[in-house]
C-alpha positions as CSV (number, residue, x, y, z in Angstrom):
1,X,-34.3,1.4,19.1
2,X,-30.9,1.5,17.5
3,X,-30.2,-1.1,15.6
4,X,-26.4,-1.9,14.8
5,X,-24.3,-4.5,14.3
6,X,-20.7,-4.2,14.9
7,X,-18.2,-7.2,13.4
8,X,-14.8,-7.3,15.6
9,X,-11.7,-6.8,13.7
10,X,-10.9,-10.4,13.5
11,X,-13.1,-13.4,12.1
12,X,-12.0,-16.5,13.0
13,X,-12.4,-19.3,10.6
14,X,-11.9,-23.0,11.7
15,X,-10.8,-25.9,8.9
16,X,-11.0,-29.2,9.5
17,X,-7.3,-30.7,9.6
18,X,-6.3,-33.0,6.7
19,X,-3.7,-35.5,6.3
20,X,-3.2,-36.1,2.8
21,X,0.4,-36.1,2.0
22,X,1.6,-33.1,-0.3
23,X,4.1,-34.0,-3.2
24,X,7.1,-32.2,-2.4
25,X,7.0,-32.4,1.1
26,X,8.3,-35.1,2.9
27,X,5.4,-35.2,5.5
28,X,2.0,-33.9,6.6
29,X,3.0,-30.3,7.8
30,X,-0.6,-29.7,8.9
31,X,0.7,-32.5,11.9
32,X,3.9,-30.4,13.0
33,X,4.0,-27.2,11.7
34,X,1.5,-24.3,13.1
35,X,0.6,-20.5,13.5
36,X,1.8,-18.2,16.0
37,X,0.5,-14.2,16.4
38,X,3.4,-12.6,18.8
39,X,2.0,-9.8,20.1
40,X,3.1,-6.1,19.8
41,X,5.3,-6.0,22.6
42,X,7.2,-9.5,22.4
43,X,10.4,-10.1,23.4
44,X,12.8,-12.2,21.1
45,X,14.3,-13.9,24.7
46,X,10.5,-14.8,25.6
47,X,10.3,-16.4,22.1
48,X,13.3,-18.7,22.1
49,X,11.9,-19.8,25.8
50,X,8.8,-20.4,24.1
51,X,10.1,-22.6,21.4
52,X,12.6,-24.6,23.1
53,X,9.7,-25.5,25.8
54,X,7.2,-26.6,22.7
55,X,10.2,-28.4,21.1
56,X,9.9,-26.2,18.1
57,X,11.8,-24.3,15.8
58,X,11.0,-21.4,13.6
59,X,10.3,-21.6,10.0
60,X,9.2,-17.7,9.7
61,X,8.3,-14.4,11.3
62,X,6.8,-12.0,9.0
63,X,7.2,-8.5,9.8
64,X,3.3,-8.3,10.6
65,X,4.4,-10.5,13.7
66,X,2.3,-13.5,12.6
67,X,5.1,-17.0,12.3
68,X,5.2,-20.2,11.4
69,X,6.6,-22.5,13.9
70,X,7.8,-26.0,13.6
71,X,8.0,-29.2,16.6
72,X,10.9,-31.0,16.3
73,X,9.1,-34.3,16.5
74,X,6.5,-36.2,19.2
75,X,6.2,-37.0,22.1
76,X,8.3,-34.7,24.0
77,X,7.9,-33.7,27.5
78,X,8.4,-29.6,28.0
79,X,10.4,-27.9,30.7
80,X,7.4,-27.7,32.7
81,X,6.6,-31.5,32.4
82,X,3.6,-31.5,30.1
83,X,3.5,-34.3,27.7
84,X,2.8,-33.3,24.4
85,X,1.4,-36.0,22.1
86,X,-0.1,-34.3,19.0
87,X,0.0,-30.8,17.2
88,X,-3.5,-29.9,19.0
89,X,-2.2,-29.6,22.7
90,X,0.6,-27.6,21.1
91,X,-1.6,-25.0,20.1
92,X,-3.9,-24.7,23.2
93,X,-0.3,-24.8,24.9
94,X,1.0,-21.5,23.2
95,X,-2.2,-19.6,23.2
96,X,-1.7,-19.9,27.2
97,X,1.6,-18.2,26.9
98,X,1.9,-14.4,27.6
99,X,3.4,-13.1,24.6
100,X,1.6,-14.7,21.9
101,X,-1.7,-13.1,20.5
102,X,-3.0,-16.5,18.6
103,X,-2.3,-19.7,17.2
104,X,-4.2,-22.0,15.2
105,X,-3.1,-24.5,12.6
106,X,-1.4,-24.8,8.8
107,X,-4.4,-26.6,7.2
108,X,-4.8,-27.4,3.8
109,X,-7.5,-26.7,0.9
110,X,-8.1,-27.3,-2.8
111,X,-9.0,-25.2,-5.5
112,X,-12.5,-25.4,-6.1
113,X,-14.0,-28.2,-7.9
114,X,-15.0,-27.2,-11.5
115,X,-16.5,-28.4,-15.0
116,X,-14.5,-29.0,-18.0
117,X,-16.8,-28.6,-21.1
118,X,-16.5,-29.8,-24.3
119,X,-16.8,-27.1,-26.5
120,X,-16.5,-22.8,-26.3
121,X,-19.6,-20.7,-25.5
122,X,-20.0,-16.8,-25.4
123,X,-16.7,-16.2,-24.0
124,X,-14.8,-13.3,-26.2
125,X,-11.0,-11.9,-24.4
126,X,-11.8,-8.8,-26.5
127,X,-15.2,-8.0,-24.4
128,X,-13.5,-7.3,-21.3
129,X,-10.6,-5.7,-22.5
130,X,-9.4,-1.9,-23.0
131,X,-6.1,-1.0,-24.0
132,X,-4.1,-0.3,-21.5
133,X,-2.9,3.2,-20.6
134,X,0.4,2.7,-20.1
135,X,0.3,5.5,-17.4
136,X,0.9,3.1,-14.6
137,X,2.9,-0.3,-14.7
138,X,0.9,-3.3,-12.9
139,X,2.0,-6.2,-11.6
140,X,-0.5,-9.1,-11.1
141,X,0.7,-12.2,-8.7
142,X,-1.4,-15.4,-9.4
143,X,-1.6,-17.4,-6.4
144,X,-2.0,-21.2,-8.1
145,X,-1.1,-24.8,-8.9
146,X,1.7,-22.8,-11.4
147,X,2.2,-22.1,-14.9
148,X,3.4,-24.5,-17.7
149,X,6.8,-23.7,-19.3
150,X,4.6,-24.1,-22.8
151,X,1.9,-22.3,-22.2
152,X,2.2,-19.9,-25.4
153,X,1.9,-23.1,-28.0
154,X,-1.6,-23.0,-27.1
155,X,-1.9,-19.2,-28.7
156,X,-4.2,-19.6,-31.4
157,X,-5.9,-16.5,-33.1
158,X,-8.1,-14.1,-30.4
159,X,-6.3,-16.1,-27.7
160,X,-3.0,-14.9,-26.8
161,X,-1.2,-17.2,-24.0
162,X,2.2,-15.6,-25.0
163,X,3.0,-15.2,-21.4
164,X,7.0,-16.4,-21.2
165,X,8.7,-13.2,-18.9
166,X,7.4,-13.5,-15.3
167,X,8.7,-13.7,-11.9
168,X,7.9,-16.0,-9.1
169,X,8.3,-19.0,-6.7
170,X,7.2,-23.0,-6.1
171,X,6.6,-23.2,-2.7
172,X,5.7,-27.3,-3.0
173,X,9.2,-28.0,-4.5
174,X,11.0,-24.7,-2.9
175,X,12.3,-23.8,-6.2
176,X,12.3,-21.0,-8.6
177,X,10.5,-22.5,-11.2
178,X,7.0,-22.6,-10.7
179,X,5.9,-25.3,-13.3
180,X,2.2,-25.9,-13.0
181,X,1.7,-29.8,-12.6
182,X,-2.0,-30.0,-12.2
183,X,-3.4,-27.4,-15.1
184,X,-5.5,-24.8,-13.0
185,X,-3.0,-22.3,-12.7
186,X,-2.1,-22.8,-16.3
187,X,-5.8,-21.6,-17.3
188,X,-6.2,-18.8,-15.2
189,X,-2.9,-17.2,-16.2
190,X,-4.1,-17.7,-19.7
191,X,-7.2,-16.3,-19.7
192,X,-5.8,-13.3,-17.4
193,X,-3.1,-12.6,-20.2
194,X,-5.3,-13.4,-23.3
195,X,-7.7,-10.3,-22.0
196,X,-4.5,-8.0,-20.7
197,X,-2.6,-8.5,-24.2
198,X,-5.8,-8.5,-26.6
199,X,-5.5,-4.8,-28.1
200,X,-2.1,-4.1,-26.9
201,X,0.8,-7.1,-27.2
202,X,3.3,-4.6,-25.2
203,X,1.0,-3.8,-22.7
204,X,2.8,-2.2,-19.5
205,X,1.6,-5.3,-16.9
206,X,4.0,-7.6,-15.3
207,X,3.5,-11.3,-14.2
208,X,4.2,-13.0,-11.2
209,X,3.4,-16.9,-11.0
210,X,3.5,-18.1,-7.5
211,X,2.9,-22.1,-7.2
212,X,1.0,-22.4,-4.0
213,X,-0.9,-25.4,-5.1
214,X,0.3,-29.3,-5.8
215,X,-0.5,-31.4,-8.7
216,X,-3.5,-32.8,-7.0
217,X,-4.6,-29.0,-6.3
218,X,-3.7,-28.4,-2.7
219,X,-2.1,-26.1,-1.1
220,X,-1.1,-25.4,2.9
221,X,-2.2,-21.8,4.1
222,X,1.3,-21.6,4.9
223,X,2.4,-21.5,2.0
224,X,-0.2,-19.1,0.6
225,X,0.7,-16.6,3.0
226,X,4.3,-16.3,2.4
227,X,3.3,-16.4,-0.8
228,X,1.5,-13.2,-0.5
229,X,3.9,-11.6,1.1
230,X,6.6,-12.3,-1.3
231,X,4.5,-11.2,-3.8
232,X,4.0,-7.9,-2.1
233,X,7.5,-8.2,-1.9
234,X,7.9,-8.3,-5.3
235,X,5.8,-5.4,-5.7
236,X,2.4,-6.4,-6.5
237,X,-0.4,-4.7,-7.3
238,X,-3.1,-7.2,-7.8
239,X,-3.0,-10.7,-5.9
240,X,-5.5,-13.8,-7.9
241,X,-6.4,-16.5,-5.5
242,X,-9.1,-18.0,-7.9
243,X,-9.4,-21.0,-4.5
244,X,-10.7,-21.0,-1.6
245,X,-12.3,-23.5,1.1
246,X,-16.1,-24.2,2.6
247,X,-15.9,-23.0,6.1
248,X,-17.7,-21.2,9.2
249,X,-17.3,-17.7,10.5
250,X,-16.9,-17.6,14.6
251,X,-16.9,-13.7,15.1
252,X,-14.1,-12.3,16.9
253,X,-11.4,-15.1,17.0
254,X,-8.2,-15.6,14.9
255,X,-7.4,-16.5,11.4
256,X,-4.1,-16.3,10.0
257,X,-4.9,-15.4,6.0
258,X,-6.6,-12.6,7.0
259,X,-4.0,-11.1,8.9
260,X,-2.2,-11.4,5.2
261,X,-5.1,-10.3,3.6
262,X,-5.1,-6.9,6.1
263,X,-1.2,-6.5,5.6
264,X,-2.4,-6.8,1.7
265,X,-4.4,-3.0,3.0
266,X,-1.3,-1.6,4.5
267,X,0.6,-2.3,1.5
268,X,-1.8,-1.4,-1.1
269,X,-2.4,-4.6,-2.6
270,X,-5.9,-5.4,-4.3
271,X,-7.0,-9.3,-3.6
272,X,-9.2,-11.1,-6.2
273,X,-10.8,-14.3,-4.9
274,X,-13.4,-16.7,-5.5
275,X,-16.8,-16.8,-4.3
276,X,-16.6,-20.8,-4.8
277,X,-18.5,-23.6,-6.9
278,X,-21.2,-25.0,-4.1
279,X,-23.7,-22.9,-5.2
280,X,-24.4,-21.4,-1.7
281,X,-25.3,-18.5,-0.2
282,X,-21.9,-17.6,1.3
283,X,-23.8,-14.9,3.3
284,X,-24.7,-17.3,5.8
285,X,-22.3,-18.3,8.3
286,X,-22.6,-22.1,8.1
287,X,-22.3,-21.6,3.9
288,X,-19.0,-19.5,4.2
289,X,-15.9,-19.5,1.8
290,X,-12.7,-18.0,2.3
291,X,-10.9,-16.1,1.8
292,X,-14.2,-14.8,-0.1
293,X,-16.4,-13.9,2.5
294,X,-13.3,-11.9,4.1
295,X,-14.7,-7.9,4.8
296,X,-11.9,-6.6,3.7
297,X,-12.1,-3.3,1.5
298,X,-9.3,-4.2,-0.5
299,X,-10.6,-7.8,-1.4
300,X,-12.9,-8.5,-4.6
301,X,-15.5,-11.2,-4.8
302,X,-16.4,-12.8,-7.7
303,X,-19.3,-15.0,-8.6
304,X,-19.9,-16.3,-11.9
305,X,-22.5,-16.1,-15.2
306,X,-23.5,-18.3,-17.5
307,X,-24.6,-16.6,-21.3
308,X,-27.7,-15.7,-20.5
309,X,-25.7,-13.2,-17.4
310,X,-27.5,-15.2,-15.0
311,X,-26.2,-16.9,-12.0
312,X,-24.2,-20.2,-12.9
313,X,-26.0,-23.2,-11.1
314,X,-22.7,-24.0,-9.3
315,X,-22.2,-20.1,-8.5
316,X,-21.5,-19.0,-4.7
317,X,-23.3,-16.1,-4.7
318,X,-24.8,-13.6,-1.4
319,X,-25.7,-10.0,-1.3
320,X,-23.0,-9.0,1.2
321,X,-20.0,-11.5,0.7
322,X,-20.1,-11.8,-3.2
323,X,-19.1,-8.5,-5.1
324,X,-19.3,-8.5,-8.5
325,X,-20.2,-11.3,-11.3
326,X,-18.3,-12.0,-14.6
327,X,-18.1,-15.0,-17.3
328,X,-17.5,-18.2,-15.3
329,X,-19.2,-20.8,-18.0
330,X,-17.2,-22.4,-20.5
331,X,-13.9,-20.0,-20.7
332,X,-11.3,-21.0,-23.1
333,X,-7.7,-21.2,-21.4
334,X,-4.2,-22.9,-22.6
335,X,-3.9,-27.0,-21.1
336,X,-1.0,-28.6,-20.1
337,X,-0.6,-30.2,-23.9
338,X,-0.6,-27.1,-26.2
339,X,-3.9,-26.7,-26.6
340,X,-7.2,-25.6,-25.3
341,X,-10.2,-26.3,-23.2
342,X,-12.8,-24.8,-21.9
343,X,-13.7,-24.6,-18.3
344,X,-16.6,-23.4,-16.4
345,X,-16.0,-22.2,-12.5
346,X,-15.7,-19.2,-10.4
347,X,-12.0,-19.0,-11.0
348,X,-12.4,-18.2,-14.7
349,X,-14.4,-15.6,-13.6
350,X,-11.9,-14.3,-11.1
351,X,-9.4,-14.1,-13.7
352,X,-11.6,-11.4,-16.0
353,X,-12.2,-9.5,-13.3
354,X,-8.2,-9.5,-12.5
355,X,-7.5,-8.6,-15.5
356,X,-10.0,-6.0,-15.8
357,X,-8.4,-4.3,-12.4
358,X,-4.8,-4.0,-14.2
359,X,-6.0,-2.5,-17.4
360,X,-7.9,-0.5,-15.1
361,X,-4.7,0.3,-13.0
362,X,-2.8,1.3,-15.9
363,X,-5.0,4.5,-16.1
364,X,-4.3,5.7,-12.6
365,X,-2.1,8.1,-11.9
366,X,-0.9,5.7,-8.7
367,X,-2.2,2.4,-8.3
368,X,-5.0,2.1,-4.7
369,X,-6.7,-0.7,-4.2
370,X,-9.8,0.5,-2.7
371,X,-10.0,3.3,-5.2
372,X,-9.9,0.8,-7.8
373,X,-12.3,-1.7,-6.0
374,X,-14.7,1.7,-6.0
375,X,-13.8,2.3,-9.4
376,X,-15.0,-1.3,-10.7
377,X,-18.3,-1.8,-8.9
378,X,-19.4,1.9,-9.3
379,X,-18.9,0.7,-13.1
380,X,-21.4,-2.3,-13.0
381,X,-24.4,-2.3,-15.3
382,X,-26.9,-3.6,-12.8
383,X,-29.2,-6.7,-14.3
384,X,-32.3,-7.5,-11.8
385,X,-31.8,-11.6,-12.1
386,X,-28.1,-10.3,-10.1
387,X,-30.1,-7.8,-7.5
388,X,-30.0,-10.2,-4.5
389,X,-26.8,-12.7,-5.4
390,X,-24.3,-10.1,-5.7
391,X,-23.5,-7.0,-3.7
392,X,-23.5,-4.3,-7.0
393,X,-26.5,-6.3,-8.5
394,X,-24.5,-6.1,-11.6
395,X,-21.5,-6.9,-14.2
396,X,-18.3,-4.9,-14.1
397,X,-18.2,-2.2,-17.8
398,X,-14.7,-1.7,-17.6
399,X,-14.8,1.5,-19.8
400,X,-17.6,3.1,-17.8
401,X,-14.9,2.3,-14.7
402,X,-12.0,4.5,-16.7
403,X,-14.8,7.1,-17.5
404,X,-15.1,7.4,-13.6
405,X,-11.3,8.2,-13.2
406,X,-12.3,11.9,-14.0
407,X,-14.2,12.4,-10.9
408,X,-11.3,13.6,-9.0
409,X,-12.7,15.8,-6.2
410,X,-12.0,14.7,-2.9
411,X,-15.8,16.6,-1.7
412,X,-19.2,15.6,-3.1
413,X,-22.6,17.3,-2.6
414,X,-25.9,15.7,-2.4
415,X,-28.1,18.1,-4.3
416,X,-31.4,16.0,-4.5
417,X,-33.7,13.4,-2.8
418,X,-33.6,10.9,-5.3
419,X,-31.7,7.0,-4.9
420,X,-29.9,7.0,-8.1
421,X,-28.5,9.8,-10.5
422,X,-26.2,12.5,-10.4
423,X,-26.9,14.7,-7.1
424,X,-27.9,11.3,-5.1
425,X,-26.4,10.7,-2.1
426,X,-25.7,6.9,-3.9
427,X,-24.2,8.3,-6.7
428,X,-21.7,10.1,-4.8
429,X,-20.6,6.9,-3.0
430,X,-20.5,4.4,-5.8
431,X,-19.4,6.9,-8.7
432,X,-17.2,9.5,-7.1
433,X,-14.3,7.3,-6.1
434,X,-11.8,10.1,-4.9
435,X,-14.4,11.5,-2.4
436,X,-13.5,11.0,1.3
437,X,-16.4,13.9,2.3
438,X,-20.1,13.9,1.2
439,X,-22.4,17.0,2.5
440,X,-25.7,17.7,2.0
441,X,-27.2,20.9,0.4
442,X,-29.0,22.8,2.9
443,X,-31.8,22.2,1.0
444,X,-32.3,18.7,1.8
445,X,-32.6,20.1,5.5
446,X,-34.9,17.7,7.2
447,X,-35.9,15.9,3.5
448,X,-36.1,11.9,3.6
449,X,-33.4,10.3,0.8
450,X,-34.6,6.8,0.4
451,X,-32.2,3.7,0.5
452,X,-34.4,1.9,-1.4
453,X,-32.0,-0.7,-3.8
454,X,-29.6,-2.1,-1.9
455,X,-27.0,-1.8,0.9
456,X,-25.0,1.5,0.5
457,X,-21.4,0.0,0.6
458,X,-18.7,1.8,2.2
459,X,-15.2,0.4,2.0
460,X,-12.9,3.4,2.7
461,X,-12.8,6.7,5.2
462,X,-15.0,8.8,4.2
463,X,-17.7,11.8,6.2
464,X,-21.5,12.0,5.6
465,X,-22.3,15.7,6.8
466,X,-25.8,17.3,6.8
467,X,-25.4,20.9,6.5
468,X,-28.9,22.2,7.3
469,X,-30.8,23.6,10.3
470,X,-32.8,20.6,10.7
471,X,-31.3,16.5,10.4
472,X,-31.4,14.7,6.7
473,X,-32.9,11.9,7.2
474,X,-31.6,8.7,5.6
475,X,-34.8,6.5,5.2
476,X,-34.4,2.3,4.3
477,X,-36.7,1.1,2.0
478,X,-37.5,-2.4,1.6
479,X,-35.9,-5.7,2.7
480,X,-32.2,-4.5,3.0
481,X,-29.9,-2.8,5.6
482,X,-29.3,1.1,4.5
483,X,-25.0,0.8,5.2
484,X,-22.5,-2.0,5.1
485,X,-18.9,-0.8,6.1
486,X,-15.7,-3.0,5.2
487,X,-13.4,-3.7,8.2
488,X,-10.8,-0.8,7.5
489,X,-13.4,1.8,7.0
490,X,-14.1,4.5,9.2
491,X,-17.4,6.1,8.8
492,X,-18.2,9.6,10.2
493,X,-22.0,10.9,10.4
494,X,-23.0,14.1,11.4
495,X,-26.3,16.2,11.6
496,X,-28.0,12.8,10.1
497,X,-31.1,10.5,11.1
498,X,-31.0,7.2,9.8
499,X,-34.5,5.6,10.0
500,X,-35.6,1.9,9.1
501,X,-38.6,2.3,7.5
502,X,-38.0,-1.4,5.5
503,X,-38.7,-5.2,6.6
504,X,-35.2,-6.0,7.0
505,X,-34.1,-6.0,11.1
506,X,-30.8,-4.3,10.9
507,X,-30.4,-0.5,9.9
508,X,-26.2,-1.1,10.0
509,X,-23.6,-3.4,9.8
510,X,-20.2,-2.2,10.9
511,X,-17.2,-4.6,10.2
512,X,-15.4,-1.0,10.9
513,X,-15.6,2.1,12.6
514,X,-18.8,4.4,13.2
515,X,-18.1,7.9,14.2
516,X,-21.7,9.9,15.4
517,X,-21.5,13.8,16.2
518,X,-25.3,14.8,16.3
519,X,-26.9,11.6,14.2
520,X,-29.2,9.0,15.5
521,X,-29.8,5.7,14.3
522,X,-33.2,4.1,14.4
């Protein structure tokens, strides 16, 4: 019996609404303001029908079709007579109407709750860093509570916080100066500078600080989606969103970040996110986090490590959602005042791994993000205490990632029957990141190639073609699924047999696309 999953393009995630009042605003948007999805074929006469029966008035329409609309005020009585009393009817209202795809509400979340320690631990800048290439500029966009105007007093020697030219927006006070009021952002950008500027203090990587989050650390979703959009605008290459919010996937429904998060694909745009400080299993629906347990192939999850590399205590973690882990216990970053502290969170550890993706950009010859996503986690040196919490079982080596840069062929052949090494089937996904075609010598005609460690992960188009008389035969091995796809990812298998010989139930997730020309799946 075939046994496949298949994930519909869009995940739906629900918040609970909250009506804390956001400095800077001069009411609870979550009350009036809410999302709209036009669909493909709208008409801009439909739409000003639409709003002038809801009482509402646009705010904005991204090109991606997905707005934010605004009501005027309640109770209002539409053209058709329905009393509307509260933001909730409004919604089930417009998902009625012909021309609209979705709707769902601007709720709000915090970043995630973390640990300020007394005192430094193992954390070094100058471990994760290379310098950079200079072949490539990148431009990072941190998605935060801001930056402080002062942040390079707290430089201090093998911290460098000198991070004074930088673009961006405040979205809470609709200004151009994004000055961080509740510290977070402050840190992250820090840390993310103090490892991009550790061997080289001209390194070729921009900066662009967008305040999303208030001085009490919330933001609206809102306002993190323009924010991405602006900061694709202004040319990003790498988007931090070291936040995220507790929450359940409903397969198949709508949620307006990841719309962003997909036009992040299209525009070539890498996302770096938090797996989250609850210390749950974020594979399991009910445990969720997003924007982290997104299937995106151009989104990065991060978990965090304590000295020891093991799992933090307070570490989301999960062997599909979470991709990588990296130093999230006691990470020095600039304060408000001048000075430092040390924080330990899932956030810090989103910010190495940022800032190991731009050093890493700046050796491509054009920045990708799913190359670079390949690139990064084919790099990992694997640790067993990380086999089951994360997805690579490992820790990012940032040189062994450059290293990897010079397997440019766009064709990879599986030469042998073994799970790991060169001339493994494994090694030709996870370490030939340029490859968008993998065959199989003839002389693995009707040979069994184990999947024995873990998912193989595919996150990008790419064709597994067996070449010989008989069917290769794929064979999972132990309590694991043998393939995961990513939701842009568009698999072709041909002249393959993929048989579950493990204890796990499910041979295949697909989140993508499958094709089959002469394969079977058991």
């Amino acid at each position: 019996m075939k046994r496949i999953l298949t994930i519909g393009s869009t995940i739906v995630v629900l918040l609970i609404m909250t009506n804390t009042r956001v400095i800077g605003q001069t009411q609870d948007t979550s009350a009036f303001e809410f999302f709209v999805y036009l669909g493909d074929n709208f008409m801009e006469d439909s739409i000003e029908m639409y709003l002038d029966d809801l009482n509402a008035s646009k705010v904005w329409q991204l090109p991606n079709k997905l707005c934010l609309w605004k009501v005027n005020g309640f109770p209002f009585t539409s053209n058709s007579g329905q009393t509307y009393f509260d933001i909730h009817a409004v919604i089930q209202s417009s998902k009625r109407k012909t021309q609209i795809k979705e709707a769902d509400y601007n709720i709000a979340w915090t970043v995630s709750p973390e640990t300020v320690n007394a005192n430094a631990s193992c954390f070094d800048p100058m471990d994760y860093a290379v310098t950079d290439d200079n072949n490539t500029k990148i431009t990072i966009s941190i998605l935060d509570t801001g930056i402080s105007p002062s942040i390079s007093s707290s430089s201090m020697p093998g911290y460098n916080y000198d991070l004074t030219n930088y673009t961006g927006y405040d979205y809470v006070n609709d200004d151009n100066i994004p000055e961080d009021e509740h510290g977070h952002g402050t840190h992250v950008a820090g840390i993310i500078h103090s490892i991009t500027h550790a061997l080289n203090t001209n390194a070729d990587i921009d900066f662009d600080i967008r305040k999303t989050h208030n001085a009490e650390g919330k933001a609206y979703a809102a306002d993190v989606i323009k924010a991405m959009h602006d900061a694709m605008d202004a040319n990003a290459d790498i988007i931090n969103m070291s936040f995220g919010a507790k929450d359940t996937f409903e397969m198949g429904k709508f949620f307006p970040l990841r719309v962003a998060l997909n036009t992040a694909y299209q525009r070539g745009v890498l996302v770096v996110a938090a797996a989250g400080n609850e210390g749950d299993n974020i594979d399991i629906a009910a445990q969720s986090t997003i924007p982290a347990s997104f299937p995106e192939d151009n989104l990065i999850t991060v978990a965090a490590l304590n000295c020891a590399d093991s799992l933090t205590f307070f570490s989301n973690y999960g062997k599909d959602q979470s991709d990588v882990a990296s130093m999230g216990w006691k990470v020095a970053g600039p304060d408000l005042m001048g000075g430092i502290k040390y924080v330990s969170g899932t956030s810090q550890a989103t910010a190495i791994v940022t800032a190991q993706a731009a050093l890493l950009g700046t050796y491509m010859d054009a920045f990708d993000p799913v190359t670079a996503k390949c690139l990064l986690q084919g790099s990992v040196t694997s640790l067993p205490q990380l086999d089951t919490m994360v997805a690579t079982g490992g820790k990012i080596n940032l040189s062994f990632a450059i290293t990897l840069l010079a397997n440019t062929s766009n064709n990879y052949v599986v030469t042998n029957t073994l799970e790991t090494g060169p001339g493994s089937l494994r090694y030709g996904l996870e370490k030939h990141c340029f490859v968008n075609q993998i065959n199989f010598d003839p002389a693995t005609s009707g040979q069994i190639i184990p999947i024995a460690l873990r998912d193989l992960k595919i996150f990008k188009n790419i064709s597994l073609n067996g070449l010989g008389v008989s069917q290769t035969i794929l064979a999972v091995q132990g309590d694991h699924r043998g393939i995961t796809t990513g939701s842009n990812s568009v698999l072709a298998l041909k002249n393959l047999s993929i048989t579950n010989n493990g204890t796990y139930g499910q041979t295949i997730l697909n989140r993508g696309k499958i094709d089959i020309e002469n394969a079977k799946i058991k």
